[in-house]
C-alpha positions in Angstrom: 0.0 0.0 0.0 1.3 3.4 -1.1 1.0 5.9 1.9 1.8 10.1 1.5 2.4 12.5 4.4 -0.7 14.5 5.5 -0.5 17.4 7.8 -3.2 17.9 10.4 -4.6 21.7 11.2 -6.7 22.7 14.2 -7.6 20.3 17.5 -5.0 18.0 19.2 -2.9 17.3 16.2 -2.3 21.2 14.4 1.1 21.2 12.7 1.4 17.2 12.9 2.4 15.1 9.6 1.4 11.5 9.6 1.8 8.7 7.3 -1.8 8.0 5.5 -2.6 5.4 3.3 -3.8 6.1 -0.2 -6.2 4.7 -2.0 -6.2 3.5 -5.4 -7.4 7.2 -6.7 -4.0 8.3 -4.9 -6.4 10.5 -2.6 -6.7 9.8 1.1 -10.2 8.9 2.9 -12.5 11.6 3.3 -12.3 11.6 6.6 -9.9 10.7 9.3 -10.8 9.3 12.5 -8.6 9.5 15.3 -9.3 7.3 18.8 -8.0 8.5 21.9 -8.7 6.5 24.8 -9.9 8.0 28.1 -7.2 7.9 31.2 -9.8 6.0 33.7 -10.7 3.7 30.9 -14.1 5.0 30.0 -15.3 5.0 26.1 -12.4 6.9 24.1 -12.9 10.2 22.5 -12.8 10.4 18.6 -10.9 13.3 16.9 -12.6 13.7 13.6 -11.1 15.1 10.7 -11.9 16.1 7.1 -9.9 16.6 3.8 -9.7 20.0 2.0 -6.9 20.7 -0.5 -3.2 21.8 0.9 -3.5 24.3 -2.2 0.3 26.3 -3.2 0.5 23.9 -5.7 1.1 25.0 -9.6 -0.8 21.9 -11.1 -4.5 21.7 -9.9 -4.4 17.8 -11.7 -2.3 16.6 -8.7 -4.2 18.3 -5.8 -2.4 17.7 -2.3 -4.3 17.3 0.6 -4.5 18.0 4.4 -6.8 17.2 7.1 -8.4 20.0 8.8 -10.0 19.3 12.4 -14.3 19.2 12.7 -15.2 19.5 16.6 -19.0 18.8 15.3 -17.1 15.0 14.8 -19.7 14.0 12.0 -19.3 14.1 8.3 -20.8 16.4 6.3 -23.7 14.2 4.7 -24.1 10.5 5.1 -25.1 8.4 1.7 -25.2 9.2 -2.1 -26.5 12.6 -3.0 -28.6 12.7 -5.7 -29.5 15.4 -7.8 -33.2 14.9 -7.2 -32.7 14.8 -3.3 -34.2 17.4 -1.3 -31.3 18.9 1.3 -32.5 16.8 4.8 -34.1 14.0 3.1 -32.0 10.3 3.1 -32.7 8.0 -0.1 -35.1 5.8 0.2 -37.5 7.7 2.1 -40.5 10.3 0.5 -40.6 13.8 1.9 -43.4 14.4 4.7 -43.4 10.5 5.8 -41.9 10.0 9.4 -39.2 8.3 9.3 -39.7 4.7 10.1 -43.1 5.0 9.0 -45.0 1.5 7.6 -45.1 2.2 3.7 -48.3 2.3 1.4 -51.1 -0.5 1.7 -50.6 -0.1 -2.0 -47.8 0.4 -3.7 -48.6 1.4 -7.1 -51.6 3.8 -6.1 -51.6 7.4 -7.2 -51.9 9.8 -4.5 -56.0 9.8 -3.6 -56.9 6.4 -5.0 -57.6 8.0 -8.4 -57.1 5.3 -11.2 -54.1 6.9 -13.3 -54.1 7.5 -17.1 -53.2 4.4 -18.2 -56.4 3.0 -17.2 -58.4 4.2 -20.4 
């Protein structure tokens, strides 16, 4: 496995360089999660941290890349994003249901039990 020094800004690690591993892009993971463990052997704290691009570099082809620190500790957005997804919504599930909500009795009825067009 090919790794590439990364600097870390901001939190615990600012002005660290570690050794990540590449993947077969060349581009580290999206995020990097670091576990620390607690001293009286509670859960450990995670440092999350997110990619951005080191920038100072000539050739935007062969972007160079850093991890920058994220208190929040969670990703940005979680799944695919689709072009026809509202912001807030997760695939698979239809704006103004509750999540976790049992689906349609029927599932190929238009919305008030109106026969659609292809019935004549």
């Amino acid at each position: 496995m090919k790794s590439e020094d990364t600097p870390f800004e901001g939190g615990p690690m600012d002005g660290r360089v570690l050794p990540v591993l590449v993947g077969m892009t060349g581009h580290p993971p999206k995020t990097y999660r670091i576990p620390v463990p607690a001293p009286e052997g509670g859960p450990p704290t995670v440092l999350v941290y997110r990619r951005a691009p080191r920038g100072g570099g000539p050739r935007i082809a062969f972007a160079r890349w850093k991890y920058v620190y994220a208190p929040d500790g969670v990703p940005r957005r979680t799944g695919p994003r689709w072009p026809w997804s509202k912001p807030g919504t997760r695939p698979g599930t239809r704006p103004g249901t509750a999540p976790g909500a049992a689906p349609d009795a029927t599932p190929g009825a238009t919305p008030g039990g109106k026969p659609d067009d292809a019935h004549g």
